[in-house]
N, C-alpha and C positions, 0 to 999 in steps of 0.2 A: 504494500500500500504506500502511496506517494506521502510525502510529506506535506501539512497544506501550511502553509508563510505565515506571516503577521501580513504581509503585504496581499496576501489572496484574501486572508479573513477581512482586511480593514476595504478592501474594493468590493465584496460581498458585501458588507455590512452599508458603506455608503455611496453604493454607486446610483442612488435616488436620488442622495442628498441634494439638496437648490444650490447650497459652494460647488459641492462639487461638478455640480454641472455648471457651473457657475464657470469654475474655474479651466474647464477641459472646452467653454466657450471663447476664453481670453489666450486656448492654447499659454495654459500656465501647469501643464502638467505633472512640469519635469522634475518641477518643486515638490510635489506631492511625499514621495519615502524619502526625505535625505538619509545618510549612512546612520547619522546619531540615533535619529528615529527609529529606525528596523532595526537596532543594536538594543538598543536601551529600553520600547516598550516593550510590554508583556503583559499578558489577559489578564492574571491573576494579581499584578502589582497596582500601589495607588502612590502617586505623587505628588508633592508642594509643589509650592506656586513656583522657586527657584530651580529644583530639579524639570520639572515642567519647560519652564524658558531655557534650559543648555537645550533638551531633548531637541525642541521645535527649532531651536538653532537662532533665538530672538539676538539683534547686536548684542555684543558685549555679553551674551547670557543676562541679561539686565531683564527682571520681574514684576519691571514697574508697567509694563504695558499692560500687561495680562492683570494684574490688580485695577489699571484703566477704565477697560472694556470691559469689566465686569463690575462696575458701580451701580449704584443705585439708579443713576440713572438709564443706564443702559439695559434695563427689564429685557429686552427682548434677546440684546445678544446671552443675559445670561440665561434665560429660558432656551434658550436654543443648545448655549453649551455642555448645561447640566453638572457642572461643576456642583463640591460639596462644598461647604462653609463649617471650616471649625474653628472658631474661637475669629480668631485674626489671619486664619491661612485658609485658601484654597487648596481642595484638595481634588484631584484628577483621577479617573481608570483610563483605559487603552480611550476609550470611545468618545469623553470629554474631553480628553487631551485630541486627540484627531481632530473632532470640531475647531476648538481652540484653534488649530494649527493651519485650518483650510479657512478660519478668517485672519489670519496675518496673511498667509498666501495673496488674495485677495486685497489684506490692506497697504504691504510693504513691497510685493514683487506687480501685483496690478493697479496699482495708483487708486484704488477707489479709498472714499472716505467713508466713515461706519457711518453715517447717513445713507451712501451708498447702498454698503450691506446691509443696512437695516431693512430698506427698503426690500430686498430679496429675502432677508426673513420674515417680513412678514407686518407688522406693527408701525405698517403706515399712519402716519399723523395726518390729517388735512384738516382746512380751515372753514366751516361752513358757517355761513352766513344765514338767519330766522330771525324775520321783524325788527331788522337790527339790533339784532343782540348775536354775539360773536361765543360760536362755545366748539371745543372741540371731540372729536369721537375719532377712535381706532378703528381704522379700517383694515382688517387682518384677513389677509395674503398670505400666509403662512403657507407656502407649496408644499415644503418639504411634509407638513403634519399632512396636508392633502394624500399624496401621495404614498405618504407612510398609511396611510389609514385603506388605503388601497390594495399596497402590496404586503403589506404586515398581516396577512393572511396567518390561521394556524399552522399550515403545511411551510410557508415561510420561515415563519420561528421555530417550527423542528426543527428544519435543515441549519439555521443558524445554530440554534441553539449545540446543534450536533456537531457543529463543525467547530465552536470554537471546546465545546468538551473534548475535540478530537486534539487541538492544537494542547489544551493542556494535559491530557492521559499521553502526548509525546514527550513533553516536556518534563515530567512529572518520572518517566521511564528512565529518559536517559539522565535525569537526577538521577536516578536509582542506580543506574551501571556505573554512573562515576562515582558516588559513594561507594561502593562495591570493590571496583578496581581500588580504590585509594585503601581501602582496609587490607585488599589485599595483596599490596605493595608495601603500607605496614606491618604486614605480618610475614613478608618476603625478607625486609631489612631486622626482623628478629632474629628469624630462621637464619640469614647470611649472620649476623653478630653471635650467634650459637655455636655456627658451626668455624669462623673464624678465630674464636677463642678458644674455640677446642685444638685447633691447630697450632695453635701458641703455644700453648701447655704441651701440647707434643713435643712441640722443638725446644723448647725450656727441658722437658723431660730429658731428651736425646743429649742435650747440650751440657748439665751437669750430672749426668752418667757419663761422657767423653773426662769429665777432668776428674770426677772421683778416678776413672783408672788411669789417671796421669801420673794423680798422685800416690796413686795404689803402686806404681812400678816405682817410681823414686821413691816410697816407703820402704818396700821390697829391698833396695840396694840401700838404702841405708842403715838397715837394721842387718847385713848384711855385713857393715863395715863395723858397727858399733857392735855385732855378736864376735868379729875375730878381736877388736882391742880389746874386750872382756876376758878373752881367752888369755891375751900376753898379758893382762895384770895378773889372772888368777896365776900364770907361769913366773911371776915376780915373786911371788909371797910360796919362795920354796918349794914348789912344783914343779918338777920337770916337764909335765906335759898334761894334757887335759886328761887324759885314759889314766895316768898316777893320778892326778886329784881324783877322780870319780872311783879307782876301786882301791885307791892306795886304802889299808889296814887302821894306817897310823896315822893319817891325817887326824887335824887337833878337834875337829868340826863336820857335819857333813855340810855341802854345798845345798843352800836354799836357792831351787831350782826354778822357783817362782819368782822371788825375789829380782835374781839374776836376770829372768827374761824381763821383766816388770821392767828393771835399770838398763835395760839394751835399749827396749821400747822407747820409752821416756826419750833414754837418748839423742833414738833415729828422730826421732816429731821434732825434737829440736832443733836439729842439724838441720831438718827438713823446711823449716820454719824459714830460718836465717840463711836461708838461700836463695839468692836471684831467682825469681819465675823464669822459667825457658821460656822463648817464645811462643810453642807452643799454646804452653798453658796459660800465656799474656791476651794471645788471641783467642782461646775460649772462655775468658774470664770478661773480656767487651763486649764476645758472641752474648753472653747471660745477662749482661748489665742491658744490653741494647733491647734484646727479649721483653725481659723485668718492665722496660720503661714502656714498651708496647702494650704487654697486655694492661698496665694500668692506665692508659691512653681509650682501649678499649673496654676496658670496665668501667669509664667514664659515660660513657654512650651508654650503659644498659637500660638508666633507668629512661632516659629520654625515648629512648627506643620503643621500652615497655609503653609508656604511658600514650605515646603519639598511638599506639594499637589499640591500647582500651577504648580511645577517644573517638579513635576513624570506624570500631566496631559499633562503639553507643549510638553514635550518628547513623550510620547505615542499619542497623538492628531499628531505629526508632522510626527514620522515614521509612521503611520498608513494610510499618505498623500501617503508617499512614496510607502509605500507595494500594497495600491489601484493601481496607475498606475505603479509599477512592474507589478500585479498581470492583471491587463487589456491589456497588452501587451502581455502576455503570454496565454491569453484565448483562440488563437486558438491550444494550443498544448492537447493534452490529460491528461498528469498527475496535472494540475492544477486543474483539476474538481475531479479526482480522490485522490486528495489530499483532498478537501476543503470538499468532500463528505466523507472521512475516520474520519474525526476533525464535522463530524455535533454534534457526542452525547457526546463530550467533552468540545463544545468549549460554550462561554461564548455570553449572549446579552448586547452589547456594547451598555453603556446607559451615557448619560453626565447631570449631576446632577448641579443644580445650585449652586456655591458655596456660602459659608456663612459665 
C-alpha cells in the first residue's frame, strides 16, 4: 500500500477551499507546500502562534501578523481559520495552520488586502440606505461553507476521515520500528561491552601467567645458586662434603632440612628481587599495566551502557502499549490489515530478553 503525504491529505482536504481556489486563480500555487511546511506539520501535533509563523515561513518568522489577522476585528478571517485561543496564544492543528497559511499566500505573495480576502470569505459589509437612516447588514458569501455543505457529504468524511487515520497508523508504525531498532542497538552495545570485557580479562589472564613463568624460571636458577653456596658453608663448619654431613655418625647436630631449604628460598626471592627486570619481563609488565588501564576505561561505560537499555526498552515497551490499542480500535477499517500485511516480510519478531 502506497504511502499517502501530508501534501495528498492537505489537497484532499482543501481542494474546495475559496483561497485555494483563490489562489490556483492568481496561479500562486507554487507557494502552497514550502519545504518547512511538509517537514514540520503533522495531523496529530498542535502549535503556537511562533512555531506556527517559522512553519508558514512568515518574514523574519515574526508572529505579529498572525496575532493581526486574527483580532477582534477581523471575525471573519478568524471564523474561517479556526484557530484555538488559550489564554494569550493561539493555538493551530495541521488544518488551521493551512488556512492561516493560504491567507498570507494570498496577502504577501498576491498583493490582495484582507478586505480583499474578506470579501472571498465571505462577510461582506455594504452600506444601505432606508428613509434616511444609514445602518448596516452582513451580506454572507461565505463559498467555501456553501460548498463544504455540498461536498461534506457522509461518504466524504469517511474517506477523509480514513485517510488521515491512514496517515497516522503510518506514522505511529514506523514510530514503533525506530523505537525498536534503537532498543535494539542498545542492547547490541551491551552484548559488544560483555563480550569485549571478557576479552580483556583473557588477555590480562594470558599476560600475567606469561610473567608468573618468567619469574618461575629465574626463581628456578636462583634457588639453584643459593642451594650450592649453602652446601660450601655447610663444607666450612668441618664437613668435608655434603654425603659426610648427612650420614656422618659424629656430627655434633643433625641438619634441619626445612630450615635449610626455608634459608635457600628466602635467599633466591631476594637475589630475585634486586635484580634488573630483563626485558622480557619489562615488556610484559607494560603488556598488564596497559590491559589494567583498558579494562577500567571499559568498566566505565557499563553502567551508561546498562541504563541507555532500560530507557530505549521502557520507551519502546510503553509506545508499543499505545500502538496495540490504537491499532485494535482501528481493526475494523481496511487499511490497517493492509498495512500490517504490506510490513509482514520487513518487519521484525519482537522478543524481550532478560536483562543482565
Amino acid at each position: 500500500m502506497s504511502k499517502i503525504s501530508m501534501k495528498e491529505i492537505l489537497t484532499e482536504t482543501f481542494k474546495d477551499d475559496v483561497l485555494w481556489r483563490q489562489i490556483h486563480n492568481l496561479n500562486l500555487e507554487d507557494y502552497l507546500f514550502p519545504e518547512s511546511l511538509l517537514k514540520e506539520l503533522h495531523l496529530e501535533d498542535t502549535y503556537y502562534t511562533s512555531k506556527a509563523a517559522a512553519i508558514i515561513g512568515l518574514p523574519d518568522n515574526d508572529a505579529q501578523p498572525i496575532r493581526n489577522n486574527l483580532a477582534e476585528g477581523r471575525k471573519n478571517v478568524r471564523e474561517y481559520v479556526q484557530a484555538t485561543r488559550t489564554s494569550r496564544q493561539w493555538t493551530f492543528d495541521y488544518k488551521s495552520l493551512f488556512r492561516m497559511h493560504m491567507y498570507f499566500i494570498l496577502n504577501l505573495k498576491g498583493n490582495m488586502s484582507p478586505k480583499e480576502i474578506s470579501h472571498y470569505l465571505g462577510n461582506e459589509v455594504e452600506e444601505i440606505v432606508t428613509d434616511g437612516n444609514s445602518k448596516r447588514r452582513s451580506n454572507v458569501i461565505n463559498e467555501k461553507r456553501e460548498l463544504s455543505s455540498s461536498s461534506n457529504s457522509s461518504k466524504y468524511d469517511e474517506r477523509l476521515e480514513k485517510i488521515e487515520n491512514q496517515l497516522i497508523y503510518q506514522n505511529q508504525l514506523n514510530r514503533l520500528l525506530t523505537l525498536k531498532q534503537e532498543y535494539e542497538e542498545a542492547s547490541r552495545k551491551v552484548t559488544d561491552w560483555e563480550l569485549l570485557m571478557e576479552f580483556v580479562n583473557y588477555q590480562l589472564e594470558i599476560a600475567e601467567m606469561k610473567r608468573r613463568e618468567i619469574r618461575s624460571e629465574k626463581k628456578q636458577l636462583e634457588l639453584v645458586k643459593e642451594t650450592f653456596k649453602k652446601i660450601d658453608q655447610m663444607n666450612e663448619n668441618n664437613r668435608p662434603s655434603l654425603l659426610k654431613a648427612i650420614f656422618s655418625k659424629n656430627t655434633a647436630g643433625p641438619v634441619d632440612y626445612d630450615k635449610t631449604f626455608a634459608e635457600v628460598a628466602a635467599a633466591s626471592e631476594v637475589n630475585l628481587d634486586k635484580q634488573s627486570p630483563s626485558q622480557e619481563l619489562t615488556d610484559i609488565n607494560y603488556e598488564i599495566e596497559k590491559l589494567k588501564e583498558k579494562k577500567k576505561n571499559i568498566e566505565n561505560d557499563k553502567e551508561d551502557l546498562a541504563k541507555n537499555r532500560t530507557n530505549k526498552k521502557e520507551a519502546y515497551e510503553n509506545f508499543k502499549t499505545q500502538f496495540d490499542y490504537f491499532e485494535k480500535k482501528l481493526k475494523a477499517t481496511s487499511f490497517v490489515e493492509e498495512a500490517s500485511q504490506s510490513r509482514i516480510n520487513d518487519s521484525y519478531t519482537i522478543e524481550y530478553n532478560d536483562e543482565k
